[in-house]
C-alpha positions as CSV (number, residue, x, y, z in Angstrom):
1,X,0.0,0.0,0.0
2,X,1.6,3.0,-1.0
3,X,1.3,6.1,1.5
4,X,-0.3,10.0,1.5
5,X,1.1,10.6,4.8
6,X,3.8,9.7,7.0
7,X,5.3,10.4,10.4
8,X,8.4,12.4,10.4
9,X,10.7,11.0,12.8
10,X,12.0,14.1,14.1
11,X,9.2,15.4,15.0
12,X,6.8,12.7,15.3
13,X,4.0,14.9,13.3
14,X,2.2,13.1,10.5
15,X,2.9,15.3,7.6
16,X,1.8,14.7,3.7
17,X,3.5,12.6,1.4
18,X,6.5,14.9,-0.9
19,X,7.9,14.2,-4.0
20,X,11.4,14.7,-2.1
21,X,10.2,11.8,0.1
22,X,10.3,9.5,-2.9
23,X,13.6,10.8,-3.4
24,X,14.8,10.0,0.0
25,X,13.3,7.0,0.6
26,X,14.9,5.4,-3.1
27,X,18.2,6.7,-1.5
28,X,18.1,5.2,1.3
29,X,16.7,1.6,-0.1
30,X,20.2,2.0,-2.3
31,X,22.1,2.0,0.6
32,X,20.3,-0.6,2.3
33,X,22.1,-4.1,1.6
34,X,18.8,-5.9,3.3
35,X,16.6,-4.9,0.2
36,X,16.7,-5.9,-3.5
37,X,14.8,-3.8,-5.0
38,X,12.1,-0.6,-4.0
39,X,8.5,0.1,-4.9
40,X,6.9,3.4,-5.3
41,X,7.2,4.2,-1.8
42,X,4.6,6.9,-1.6
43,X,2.2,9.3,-3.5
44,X,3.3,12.9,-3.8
45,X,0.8,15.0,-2.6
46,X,2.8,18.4,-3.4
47,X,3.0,17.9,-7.1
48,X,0.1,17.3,-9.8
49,X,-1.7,14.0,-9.1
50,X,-1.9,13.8,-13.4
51,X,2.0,13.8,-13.5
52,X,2.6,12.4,-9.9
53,X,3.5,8.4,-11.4
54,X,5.7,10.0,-14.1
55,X,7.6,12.3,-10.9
56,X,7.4,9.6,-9.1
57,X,9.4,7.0,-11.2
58,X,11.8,9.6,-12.1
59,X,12.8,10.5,-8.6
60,X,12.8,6.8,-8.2
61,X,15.3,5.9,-10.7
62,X,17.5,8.9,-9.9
63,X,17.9,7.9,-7.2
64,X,19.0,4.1,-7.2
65,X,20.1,1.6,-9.8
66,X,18.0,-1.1,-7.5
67,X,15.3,-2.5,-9.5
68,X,11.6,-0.6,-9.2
69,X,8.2,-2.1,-8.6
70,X,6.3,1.1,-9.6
71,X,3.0,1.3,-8.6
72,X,0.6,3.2,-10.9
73,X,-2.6,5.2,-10.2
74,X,-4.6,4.5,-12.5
75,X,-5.0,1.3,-15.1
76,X,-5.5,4.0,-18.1
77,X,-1.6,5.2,-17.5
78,X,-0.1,1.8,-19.0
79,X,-1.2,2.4,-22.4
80,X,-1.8,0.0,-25.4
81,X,1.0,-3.2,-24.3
82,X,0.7,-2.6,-20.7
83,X,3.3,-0.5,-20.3
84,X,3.3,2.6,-17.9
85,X,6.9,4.4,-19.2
86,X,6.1,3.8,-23.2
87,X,2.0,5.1,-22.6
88,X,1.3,8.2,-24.9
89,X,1.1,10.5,-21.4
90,X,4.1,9.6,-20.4
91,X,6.1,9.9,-23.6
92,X,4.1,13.4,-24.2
93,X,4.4,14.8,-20.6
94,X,8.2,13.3,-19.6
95,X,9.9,16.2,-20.6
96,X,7.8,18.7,-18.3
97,X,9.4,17.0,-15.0
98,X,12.2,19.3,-13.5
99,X,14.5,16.0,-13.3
100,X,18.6,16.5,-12.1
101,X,20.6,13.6,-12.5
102,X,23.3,13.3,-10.0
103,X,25.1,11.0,-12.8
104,X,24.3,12.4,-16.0
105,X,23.8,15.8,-15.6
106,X,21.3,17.9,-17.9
107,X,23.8,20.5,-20.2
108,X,24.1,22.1,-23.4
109,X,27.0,21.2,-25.5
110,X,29.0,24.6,-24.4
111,X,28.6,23.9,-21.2
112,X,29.8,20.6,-21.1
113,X,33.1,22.2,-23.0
114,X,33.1,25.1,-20.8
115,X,33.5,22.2,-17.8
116,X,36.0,20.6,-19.8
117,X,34.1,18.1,-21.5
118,X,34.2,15.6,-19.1
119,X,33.8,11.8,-20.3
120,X,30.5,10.2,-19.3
121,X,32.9,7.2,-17.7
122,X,34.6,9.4,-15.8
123,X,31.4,10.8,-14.3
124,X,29.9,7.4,-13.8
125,X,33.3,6.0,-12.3
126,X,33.0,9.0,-9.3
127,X,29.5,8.3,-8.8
128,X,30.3,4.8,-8.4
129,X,33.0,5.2,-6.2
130,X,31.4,7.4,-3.8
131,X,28.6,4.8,-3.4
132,X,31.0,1.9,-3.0
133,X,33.2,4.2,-0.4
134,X,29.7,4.9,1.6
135,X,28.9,0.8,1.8
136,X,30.5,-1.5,4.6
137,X,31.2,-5.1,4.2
138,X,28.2,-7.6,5.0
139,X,28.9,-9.5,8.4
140,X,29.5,-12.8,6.5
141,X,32.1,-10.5,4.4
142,X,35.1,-13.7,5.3
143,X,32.9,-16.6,5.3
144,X,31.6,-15.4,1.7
145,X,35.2,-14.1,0.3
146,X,36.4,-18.4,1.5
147,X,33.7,-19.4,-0.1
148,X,34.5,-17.4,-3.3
149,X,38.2,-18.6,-3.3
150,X,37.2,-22.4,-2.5
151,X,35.0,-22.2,-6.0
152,X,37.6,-21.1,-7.8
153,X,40.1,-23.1,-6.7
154,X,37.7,-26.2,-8.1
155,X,37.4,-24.8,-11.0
156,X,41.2,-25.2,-11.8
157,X,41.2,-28.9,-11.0
């Protein structure tokens, strides 16, 4: 069941449902080892409930490279083959959503020269690296790394 409200932990006041809070809450899922994937966490009730599945995803995959369950309104969204991201809305309305990257960032061509056109690897390999530096090792880090090498090691018998 996806959420309108929620309580804020630091105050402990039930407060509506922001499209930041997707944001937050994919974030937070991509640091969290314990979970595979994330679903639409919550509906947005600061931005237009017509656009809100189209914010939402985007915020969502900003925001993690875990697989989505995304939870749609309304049936009429996922267009002719069931599919909410290729329906005629989306495709028509996509480019409407004030949507930042924090890998791939949204520039004109001077500007990307003016920042000395920095290779998309380059970009990608920072992101990644601050994410990895951010993670700590599982508990079973050993047992798993023994069990790693004792695999290999059959498979050059």
């Amino acid at each position: 069941m996806r959420r309108i409200y929620f309580q804020d932990p630091q105050t402990d006041g039930v407060v509506p449902f922001a499209i930041q809070d997707v944001a937050t809450a994919a974030r937070l899922a991509e640091k969290m080892t314990q979970f595979d994937l994330l679903s639409t966490p919550g509906i947005a009730q600061d931005i237009s409930q017509q656009n809100a599945d189209l914010h939402t995803t985007l915020q969502m995959v900003a925001n993690t490279i875990k697989p989505l369950v995304v939870l749609v309104s309304e049936h009429k969204h996922f267009g002719p083959g069931g599919n909410f991201l290729m329906s005629g809305s989306t495709c028509r309305l996509f480019r409407q959503m004030p949507y930042e990257s924090r890998i791939w960032p949204s520039m004109t061509l001077n500007q990307w020269q003016t920042k000395g056109s920095v290779a998309a690897e380059a970009t990608l390999r920072r992101h990644v690296t601050q994410v990895r530096d951010g993670l700590e090792p599982p508990a079973d880090h050993d047992e798993l790394m023994d069990r790693g090498r004792r695999f290999i090691d059959t498979l050059g018998q």
